[in-house]
C-alpha positions as CSV (number, residue, x, y, z in Angstrom):
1,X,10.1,-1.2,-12.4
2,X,13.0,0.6,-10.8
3,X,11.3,-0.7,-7.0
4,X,11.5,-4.7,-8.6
5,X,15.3,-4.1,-10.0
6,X,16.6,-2.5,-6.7
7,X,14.8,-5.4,-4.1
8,X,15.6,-8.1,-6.8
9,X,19.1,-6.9,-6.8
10,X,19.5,-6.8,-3.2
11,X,18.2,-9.9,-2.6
12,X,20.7,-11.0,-5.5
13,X,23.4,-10.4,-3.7
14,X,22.3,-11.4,-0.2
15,X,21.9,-8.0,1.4
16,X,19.0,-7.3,3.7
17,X,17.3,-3.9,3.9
18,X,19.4,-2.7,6.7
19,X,22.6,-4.1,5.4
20,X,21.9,-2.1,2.2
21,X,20.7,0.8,4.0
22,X,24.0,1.0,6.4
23,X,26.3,0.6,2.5
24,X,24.6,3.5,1.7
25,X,24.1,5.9,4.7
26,X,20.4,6.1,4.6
27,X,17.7,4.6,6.9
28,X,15.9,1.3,6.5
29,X,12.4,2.8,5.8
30,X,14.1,4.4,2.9
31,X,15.0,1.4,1.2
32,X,11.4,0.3,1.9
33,X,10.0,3.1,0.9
34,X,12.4,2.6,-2.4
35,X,11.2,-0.9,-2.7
36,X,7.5,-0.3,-2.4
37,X,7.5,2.3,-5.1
38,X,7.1,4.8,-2.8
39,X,10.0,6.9,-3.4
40,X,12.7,7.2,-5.5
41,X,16.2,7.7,-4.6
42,X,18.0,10.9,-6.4
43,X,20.5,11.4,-9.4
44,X,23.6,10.9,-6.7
45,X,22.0,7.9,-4.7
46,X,20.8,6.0,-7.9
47,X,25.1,6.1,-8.9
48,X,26.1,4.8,-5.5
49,X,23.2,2.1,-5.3
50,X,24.3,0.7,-8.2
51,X,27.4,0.8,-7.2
52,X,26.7,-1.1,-4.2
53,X,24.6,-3.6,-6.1
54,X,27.3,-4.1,-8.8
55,X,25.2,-3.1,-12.0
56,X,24.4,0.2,-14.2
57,X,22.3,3.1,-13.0
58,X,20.3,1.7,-16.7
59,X,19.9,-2.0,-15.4
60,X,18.8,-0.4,-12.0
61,X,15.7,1.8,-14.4
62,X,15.3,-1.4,-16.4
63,X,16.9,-0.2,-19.5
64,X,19.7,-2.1,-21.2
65,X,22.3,-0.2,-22.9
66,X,25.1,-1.6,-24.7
67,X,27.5,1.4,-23.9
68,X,27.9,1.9,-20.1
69,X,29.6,5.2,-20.1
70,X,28.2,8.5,-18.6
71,X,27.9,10.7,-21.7
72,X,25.8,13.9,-21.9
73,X,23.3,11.7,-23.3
74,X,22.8,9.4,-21.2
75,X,22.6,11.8,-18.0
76,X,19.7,13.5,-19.7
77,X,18.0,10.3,-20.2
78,X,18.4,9.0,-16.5
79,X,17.6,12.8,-15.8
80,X,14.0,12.6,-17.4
81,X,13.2,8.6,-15.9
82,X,13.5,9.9,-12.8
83,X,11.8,13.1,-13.8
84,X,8.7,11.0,-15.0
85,X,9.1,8.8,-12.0
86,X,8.8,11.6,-9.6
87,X,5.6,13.2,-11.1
88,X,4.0,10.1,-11.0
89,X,5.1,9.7,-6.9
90,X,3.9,13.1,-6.9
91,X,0.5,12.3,-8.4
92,X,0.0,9.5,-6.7
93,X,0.7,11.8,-3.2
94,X,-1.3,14.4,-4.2
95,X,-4.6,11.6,-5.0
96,X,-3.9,10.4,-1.1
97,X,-3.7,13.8,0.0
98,X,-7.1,14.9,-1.4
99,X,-8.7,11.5,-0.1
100,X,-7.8,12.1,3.6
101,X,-8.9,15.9,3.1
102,X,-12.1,14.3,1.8
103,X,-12.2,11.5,4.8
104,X,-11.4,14.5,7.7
105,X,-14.5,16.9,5.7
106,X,-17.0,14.3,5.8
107,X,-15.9,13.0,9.4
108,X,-16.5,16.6,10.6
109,X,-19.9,17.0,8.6
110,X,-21.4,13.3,10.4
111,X,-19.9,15.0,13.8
112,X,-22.0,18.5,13.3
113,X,-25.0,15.9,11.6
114,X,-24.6,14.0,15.1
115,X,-24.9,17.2,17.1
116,X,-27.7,18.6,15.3
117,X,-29.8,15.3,16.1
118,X,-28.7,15.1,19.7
119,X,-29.9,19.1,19.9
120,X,-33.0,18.6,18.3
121,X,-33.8,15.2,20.1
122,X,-33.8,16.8,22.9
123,X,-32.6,13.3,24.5
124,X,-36.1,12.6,24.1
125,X,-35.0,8.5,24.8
126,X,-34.9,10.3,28.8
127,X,-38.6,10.4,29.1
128,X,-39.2,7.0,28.1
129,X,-40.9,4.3,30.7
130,X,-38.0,2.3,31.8
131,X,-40.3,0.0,33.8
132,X,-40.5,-2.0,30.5
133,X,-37.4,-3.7,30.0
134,X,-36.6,-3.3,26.3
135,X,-37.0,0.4,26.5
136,X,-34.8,0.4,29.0
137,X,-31.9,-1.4,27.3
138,X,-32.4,0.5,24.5
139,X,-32.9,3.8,26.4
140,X,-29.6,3.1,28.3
141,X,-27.8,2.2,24.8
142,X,-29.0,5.4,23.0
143,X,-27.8,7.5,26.0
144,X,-24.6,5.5,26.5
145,X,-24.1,6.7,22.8
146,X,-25.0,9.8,23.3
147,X,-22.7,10.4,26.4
148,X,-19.6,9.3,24.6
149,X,-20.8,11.3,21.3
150,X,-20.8,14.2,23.0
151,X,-17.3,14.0,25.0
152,X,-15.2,12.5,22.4
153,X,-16.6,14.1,18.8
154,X,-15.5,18.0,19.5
155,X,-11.7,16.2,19.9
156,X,-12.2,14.3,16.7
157,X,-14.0,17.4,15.1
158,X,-10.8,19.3,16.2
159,X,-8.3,16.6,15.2
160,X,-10.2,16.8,11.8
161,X,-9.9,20.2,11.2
162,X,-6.1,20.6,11.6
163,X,-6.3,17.9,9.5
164,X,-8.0,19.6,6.9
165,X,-5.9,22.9,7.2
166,X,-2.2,20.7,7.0
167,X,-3.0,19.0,3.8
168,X,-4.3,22.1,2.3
169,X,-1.2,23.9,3.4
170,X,0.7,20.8,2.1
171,X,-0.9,21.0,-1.1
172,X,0.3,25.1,-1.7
């Protein structure tokens, strides 16, 4: 709700992402990000954003209050909105987190899979007749295949890895 308010807003009052970003100090991607729900802008930036888009830090969250002043009260209730909003954010990362990490360890699992049947092959496609032409197309293909296989996968495998080991650190 609060991504709709803030692009609905902005488009309200004619601003473009950048123009709005440059009003409030911040980047473009952030009012992106913002606007595509995929963060949230803090206790401090929600005030001056609704500032700049001439409405209440409650109309921005999709609430409307009939008394606009900044009591106790209402603090704690912006307070635990953006509270809920960030653990959902944070939910939501940590599901894409543990998806790539599943992605990289079954990329790396296919590559060792690919090895073991290239090693225990033996390339046996290189004893074929290649007087007849379809084993040789197909011959040529399988060691084409094999070729690349073997010069690119240890890169992936190794891209895969750190992969692995930075969204488990991440996730600590």
């Amino acid at each position: 709700m609060l991504s709709k308010n803030i692009k609905t807003l902005r488009k309200s009052k004619g601003l473009s992402q950048e123009e709005l970003a440059i009003k409030l100090n911040v980047v473009r991607q952030t009012i992106s990000k913002w606007e595509q729900d995929l963060s949230v802008p803090d206790a401090d930036m929600l005030i001056h954003l609704a500032n700049e888009l001439d409405t209440s830090v409650s109309a921005l969250l999709g609430d409307a209050m009939v008394d606009d002043s900044k009591n106790d009260k209402d603090l704690k209730v912006l307070s635990e909105k953006l509270e809920a909003i960030n653990l959902q954010l944070a939910k939501r990362n940590e599901t894409r987190i543990r998806m790539i990490r599943y992605i990289l360890m079954v990329i790396c699992i296919l590559i060792i899979l690919g090895f073991i049947v290239i090693a225990l092959t033996s390339n046996e496609f290189m004893t074929w007749n290649y007087n007849n032409p379809e084993l040789a197309v197909a011959g040529t293909i399988l060691h084409g295949m094999s070729w690349i296989f073997v010069r690119i996968a240890p890169f992936i495998f190794i891209a895969a890895v750190i992969g692995i080991v930075l969204t488990n650190k991440r996730r600590s």
